[in-house]
N, C-alpha and C positions, 0 to 999 in steps of 0.2 A: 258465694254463688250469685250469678245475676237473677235478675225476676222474668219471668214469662214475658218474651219482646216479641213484637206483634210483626205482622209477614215484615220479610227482610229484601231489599232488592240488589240481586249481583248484576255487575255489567262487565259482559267479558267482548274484549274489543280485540280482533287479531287482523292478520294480512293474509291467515293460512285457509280460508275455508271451513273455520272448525264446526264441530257439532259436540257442544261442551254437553257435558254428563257429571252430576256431582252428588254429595250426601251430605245434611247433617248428623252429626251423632256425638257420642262420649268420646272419653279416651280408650275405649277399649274396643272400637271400629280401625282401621282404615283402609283407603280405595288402595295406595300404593306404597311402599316405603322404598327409597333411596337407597342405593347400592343392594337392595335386593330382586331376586326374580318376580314378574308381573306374575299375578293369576291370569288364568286360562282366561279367564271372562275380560281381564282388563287386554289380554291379546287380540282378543276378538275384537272388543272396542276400538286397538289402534291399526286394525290390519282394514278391517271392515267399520266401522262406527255402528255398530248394533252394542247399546248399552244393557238392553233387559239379559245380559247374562253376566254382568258385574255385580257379586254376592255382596249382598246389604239386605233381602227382602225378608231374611228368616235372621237378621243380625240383631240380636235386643238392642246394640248402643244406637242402630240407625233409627234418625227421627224423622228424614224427611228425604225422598229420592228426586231429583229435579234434571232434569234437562231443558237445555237453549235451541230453538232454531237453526236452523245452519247458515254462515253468511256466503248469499248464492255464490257472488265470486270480488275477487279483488279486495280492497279496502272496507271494514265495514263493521257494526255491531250487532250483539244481540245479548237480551234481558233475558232473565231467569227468575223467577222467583220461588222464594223457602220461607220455612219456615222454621225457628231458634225455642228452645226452651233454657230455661238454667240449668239443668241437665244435660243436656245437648247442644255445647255453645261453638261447637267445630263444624268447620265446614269444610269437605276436601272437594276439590275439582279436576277432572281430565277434559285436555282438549286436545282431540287428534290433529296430526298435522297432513296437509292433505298440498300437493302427494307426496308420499312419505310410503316407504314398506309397512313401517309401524312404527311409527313417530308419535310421542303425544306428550304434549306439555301440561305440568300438574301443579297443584297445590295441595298438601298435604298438611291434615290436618291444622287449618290457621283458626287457633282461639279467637272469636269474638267477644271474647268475657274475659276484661283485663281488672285486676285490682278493683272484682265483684262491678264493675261497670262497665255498658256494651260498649264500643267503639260506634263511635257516629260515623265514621267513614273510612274506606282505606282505599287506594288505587296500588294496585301491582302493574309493574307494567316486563311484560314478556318479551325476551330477547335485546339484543344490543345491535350497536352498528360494527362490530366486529361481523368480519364472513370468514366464516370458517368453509374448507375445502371439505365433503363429505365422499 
C-alpha cells in the first residue's frame, strides 16, 4: 500500500468545452464502468453537466469529489485538484463532450499506487486523428 501522498494535481486538456467532474476512492467505488449502463446522475452529467447528482457523497470507498472549470471555448486547459490516501489511490474522471446529446469521455478507475509506489506522473491523451462519421 502507498503512504498518505500530499494534494495531487490533474490537468485535463480537451478541444470539447468540457466541465471534468471526478473522485478518488477504493476498489469498491466507481463513477462508470464500460460496456455497462450510465447511472442516472452520470446521465445528467453528460446531457446537462450538473455533477452534484453523481452518487459518491454517501459512498465509504469515495475519498475525495473534485471538479475542473469549464474551458470557455475552443482549445484550452483546466486544473483540478484531489486529494490520494493509500487507501484510496484511484481516481476516475468524466468529461462531457459539448455539444454532444450525452457524450462524455472517462477514466475509470486509474491506480496511482503501482508496486506500493505513487506514479510521479502520467499524461493520457484523449481521442485520435481518426473522424469517425456520427
Amino acid at each position: 500500500m502507498c503512504s498518505t501522498y500530499p494534494p495531487c494535481l490533474c490537468s485535463v486538456c480537451s478541444r470539447m468545452t468540457p466541465w471534468p467532474a471526478g473522485r478518488t476512492h477504493d476498489s469498491s467505488y466507481w463513477l462508470f464502468r464500460e460496456g455497462e449502463m450510465a447511472s442516472a446522475g452520470l446521465q445528467v452529467f453528460a446531457e446537462k453537466g450538473h455533477s452534484d447528482g453523481l452518487e459518491a457523497a454517501d459512498h465509504a470507498g469515495v475519498y475525495d469529489e473534485f471538479t475542473a472549470p469549464p474551458v470557455p471555448r475552443g482549445v484550452g486547459r483546466t486544473v483540478a485538484d484531489f486529494f490520494l490516501d493509500g487507501n484510496h489511490s484511484m481516481v476516475s474522471v468524466a468529461v462531457r463532450v459539448v455539444p454532444s446529446p450525452d457524450w462524455f469521455i472517462g477514466v475509470d478507475s486509474l491506480d496511482l499506487c503501482r508496486g506500493n509506489h505513487w506514479i510521479d506522473s502520467i499524461a493520457i491523451e484523449v481521442g485520435n486523428r481518426r473522424r469517425p462519421v456520427w
